[in-house]
C-alpha positions in Angstrom: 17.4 19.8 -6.0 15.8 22.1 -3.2 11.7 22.1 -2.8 10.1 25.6 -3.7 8.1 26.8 -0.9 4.8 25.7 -2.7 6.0 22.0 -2.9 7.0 21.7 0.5 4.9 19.8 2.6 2.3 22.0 4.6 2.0 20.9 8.1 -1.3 19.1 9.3 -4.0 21.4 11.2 -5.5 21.2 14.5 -8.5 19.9 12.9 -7.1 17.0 10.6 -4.5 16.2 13.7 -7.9 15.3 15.7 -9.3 13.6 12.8 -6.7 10.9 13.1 -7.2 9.9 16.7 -10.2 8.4 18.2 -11.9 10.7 20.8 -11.1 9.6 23.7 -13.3 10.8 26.6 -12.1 11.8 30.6 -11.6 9.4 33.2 -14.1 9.7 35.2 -13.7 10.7 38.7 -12.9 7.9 41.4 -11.6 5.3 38.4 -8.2 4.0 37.6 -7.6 3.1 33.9 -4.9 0.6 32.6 -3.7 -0.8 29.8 -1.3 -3.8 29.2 1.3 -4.4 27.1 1.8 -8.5 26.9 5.3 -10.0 25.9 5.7 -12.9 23.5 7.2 -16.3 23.8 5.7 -19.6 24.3 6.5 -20.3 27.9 5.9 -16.7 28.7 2.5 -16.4 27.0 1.6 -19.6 28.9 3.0 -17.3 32.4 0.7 -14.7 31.0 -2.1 -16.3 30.8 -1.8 -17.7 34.5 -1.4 -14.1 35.2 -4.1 -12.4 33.6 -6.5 -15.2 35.0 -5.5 -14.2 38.4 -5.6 -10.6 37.5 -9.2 -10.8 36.1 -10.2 -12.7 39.5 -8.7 -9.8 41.4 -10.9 -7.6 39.5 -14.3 -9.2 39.6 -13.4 -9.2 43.7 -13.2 -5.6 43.3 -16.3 -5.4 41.2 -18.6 -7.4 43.9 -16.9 -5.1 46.6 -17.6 -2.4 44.3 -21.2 -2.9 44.1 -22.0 -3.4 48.1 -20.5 0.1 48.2 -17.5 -1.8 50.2 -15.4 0.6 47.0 -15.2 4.3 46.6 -13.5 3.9 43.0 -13.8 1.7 40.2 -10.5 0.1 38.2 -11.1 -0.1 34.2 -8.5 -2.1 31.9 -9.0 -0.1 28.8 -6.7 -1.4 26.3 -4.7 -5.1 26.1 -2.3 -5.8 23.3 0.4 -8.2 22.5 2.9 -10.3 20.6 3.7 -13.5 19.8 2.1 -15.7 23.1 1.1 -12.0 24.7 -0.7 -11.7 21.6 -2.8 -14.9 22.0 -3.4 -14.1 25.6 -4.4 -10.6 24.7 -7.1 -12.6 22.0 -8.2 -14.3 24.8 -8.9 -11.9 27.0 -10.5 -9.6 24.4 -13.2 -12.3 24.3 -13.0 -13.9 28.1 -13.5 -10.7 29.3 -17.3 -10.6 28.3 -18.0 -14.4 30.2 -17.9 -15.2 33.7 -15.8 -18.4 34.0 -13.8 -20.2 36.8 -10.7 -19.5 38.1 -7.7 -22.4 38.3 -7.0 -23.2 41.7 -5.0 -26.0 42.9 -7.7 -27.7 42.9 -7.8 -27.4 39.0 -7.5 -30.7 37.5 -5.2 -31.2 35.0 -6.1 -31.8 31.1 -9.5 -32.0 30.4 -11.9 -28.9 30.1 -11.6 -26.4 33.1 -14.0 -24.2 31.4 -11.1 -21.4 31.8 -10.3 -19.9 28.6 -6.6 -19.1 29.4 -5.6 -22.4 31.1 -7.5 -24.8 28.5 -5.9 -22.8 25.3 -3.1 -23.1 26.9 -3.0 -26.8 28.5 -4.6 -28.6 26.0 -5.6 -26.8 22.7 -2.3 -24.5 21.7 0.0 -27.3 19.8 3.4 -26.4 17.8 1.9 -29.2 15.4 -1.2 -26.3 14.5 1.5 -23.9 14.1 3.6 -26.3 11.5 0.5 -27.2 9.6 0.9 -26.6 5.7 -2.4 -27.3 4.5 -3.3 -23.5 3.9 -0.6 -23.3 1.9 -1.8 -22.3 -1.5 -5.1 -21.9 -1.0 
């Protein structure tokens, strides 16, 4: 059975279009935005989060150069999301990001608290044994 014309759907306006997106302001001049997308698994979460520790070093090095004026533009990670091991280092990240914290090296000793939030999730917290745990079952 065909819709009448005044059961048809109307499409959405300009105005309630907008209203379902945040506002999302300009780039300003001289800065490059990104965004990362972080794959899943377990050995490649534990790849990403060696990755994104280096990446963050990378960009507190362009921060300090940055702020001597040694930089003309500024580079801005606006957005990380993830799944599966992505997703925990994308958690991680979210909250690392606010902290200064050391970097592993080779010097970085293993086990033991680096004080670096991607290696010591992933070195010593992060157990399959926490993922298998029933205990909140029911509550």
């Amino acid at each position: 059975m065909a819709l009448t014309e005044e059961q048809r759907p109307k499409p959405p306006t300009d105005a309630e279009i907008q209203s379902w997106f945040i506002d999302v302001p300009p780039v300003p001049p001289n800065t490059f935005e990104f965004a990362l997308v972080l794959g899943g698994t377990v050995s490649a979460g534990a790849y990403t989060a060696g990755a994104l520790d280096f990446l963050i070093e990378a960009m507190d090095c362009l921060a300090r150069a940055q702020q001597k004026g040694a930089l003309q533009h500024k580079v801005r990670l606006t957005l990380i999301a993830g799944t599966s091991g992505g997703g925990v280092c994308a958690a991680i990240a979210a909250r690392a990001l606010a902290f200064d914290f050391p970097h592993v090296t080779h010097s970085t000793s293993i086990g033991g608290a680096s004080g670096n939030p991607f290696y010591d999730i992933w070195i010593d917290t992060l157990r399959l044994s926490s993922f298998l745990d029933t205990s909140d079952i029911g509550r």
